[in-house]
C-alpha positions, 0 to 999 in steps of 0.5 A: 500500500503506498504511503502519501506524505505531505508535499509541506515535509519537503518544503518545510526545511527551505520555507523555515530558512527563508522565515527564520532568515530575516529573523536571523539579521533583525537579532544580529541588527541588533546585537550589533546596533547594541555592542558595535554602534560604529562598527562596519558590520553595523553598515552591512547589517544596515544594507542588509535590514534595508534589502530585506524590507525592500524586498518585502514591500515589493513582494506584498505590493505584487501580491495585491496587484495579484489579488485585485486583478484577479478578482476583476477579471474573474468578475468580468466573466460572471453575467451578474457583473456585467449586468450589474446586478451582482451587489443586489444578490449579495444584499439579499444573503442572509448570511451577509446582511447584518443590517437588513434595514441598510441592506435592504436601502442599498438594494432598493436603489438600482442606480446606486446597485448598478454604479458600485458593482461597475466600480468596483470592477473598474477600480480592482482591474484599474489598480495594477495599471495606475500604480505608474501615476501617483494622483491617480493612484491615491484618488483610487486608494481612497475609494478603494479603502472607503469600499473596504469598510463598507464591506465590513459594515454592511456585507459582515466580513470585519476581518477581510477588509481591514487586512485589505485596507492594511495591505492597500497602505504599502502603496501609500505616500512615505510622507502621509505614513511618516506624518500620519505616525507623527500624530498617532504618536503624538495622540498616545503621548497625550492619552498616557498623560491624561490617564496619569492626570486622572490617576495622581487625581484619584489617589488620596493624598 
């Protein structure tokens, strides 16, 4: 009798070293920024850490060029999306409409049915191709966040669509993140002084 063995315990070995590697360079980094601050090693490992994380963001950046592009293809071989119609069967599942009231107000309106199934075919076989424009390409991440959390509300998937909102990110501006950072930064220093305020105010003297 044959014996079927898991294609993963080959590809184990080789998919631990390529997890465990960056791993690896983030403790030697590290290591290195603590013991040796002026060291050469501490340049390589920088070059390194920089390599690494470059070829990170490109990896993910590809990866969900792949998902939307994908998705709208496939979409545009299905004859409820080139209708239009295909939100109005979603809105009506019972599985996907958490808010019958909101659902049932969506649907009611075949305009509003019609433009956003055309959108966000549009915008999912868009996106790839504006990458190369940067206006373009934030005017469409806006929207296409703003389509993310309202599937979550109104379709019920609270898990999808925040990964696909963290995901659309790596596309965003360095300047937006790094300001945006800023001020979460600067948000969470006043909320940890506030509660120590509310805290010396509390205790008796």
């Amino acid at each position: 009798m044959a014996v079927l063995v898991p294609l993963t315990s080959y590809a184990a070995p080789g998919w631990s070293l390529v997890f465990w590697t960056p791993w690896a360079v983030q403790g030697l980094w590290y290591a290195a920024d603590l013991w040796f601050p002026r060291h050469e090693a501490r340049a390589v490992l920088d070059a390194a850490a920089s390599m690494l994380h470059n070829g990170a963001m490109v990896v993910i950046a590809a990866q969900v060029c792949l998902i939307y592009a994908t998705a709208g293809w496939y979409k545009i071989q299905g004859s409820r999306w080139q209708e239009g119609s295909a939100l109005h069967y979603a809105l009506h599942l019972d599985y996907f409409t958490p808010w019958p009231a909101l659902s049932g107000l969506l649907a009611g309106s075949t305009l509003m049915i019609l433009a956003l199934t055309y959108l966000t075919v549009m915008a999912q076989v868009a996106f790839p191709f504006t990458l190369a424009n940067r206006t373009v390409k934030n005017v469409l991440l806006a929207v296409m966040t703003a389509e993310h959390l309202g599937i979550a509300v109104v379709l019920s998937i609270p898990f999808l669509s925040p990964a696909m909102v963290v995901c659309d990110a790596v596309f965003l501006p360095t300047a937006f993140l790094l300001e945006l950072g800023a001020r979460c930064g600067r948000l969470a220093e006043r909320l940890r002084a506030l509660t120590a305020r509310e805290v010396r105010t509390s205790v008796p003297v």
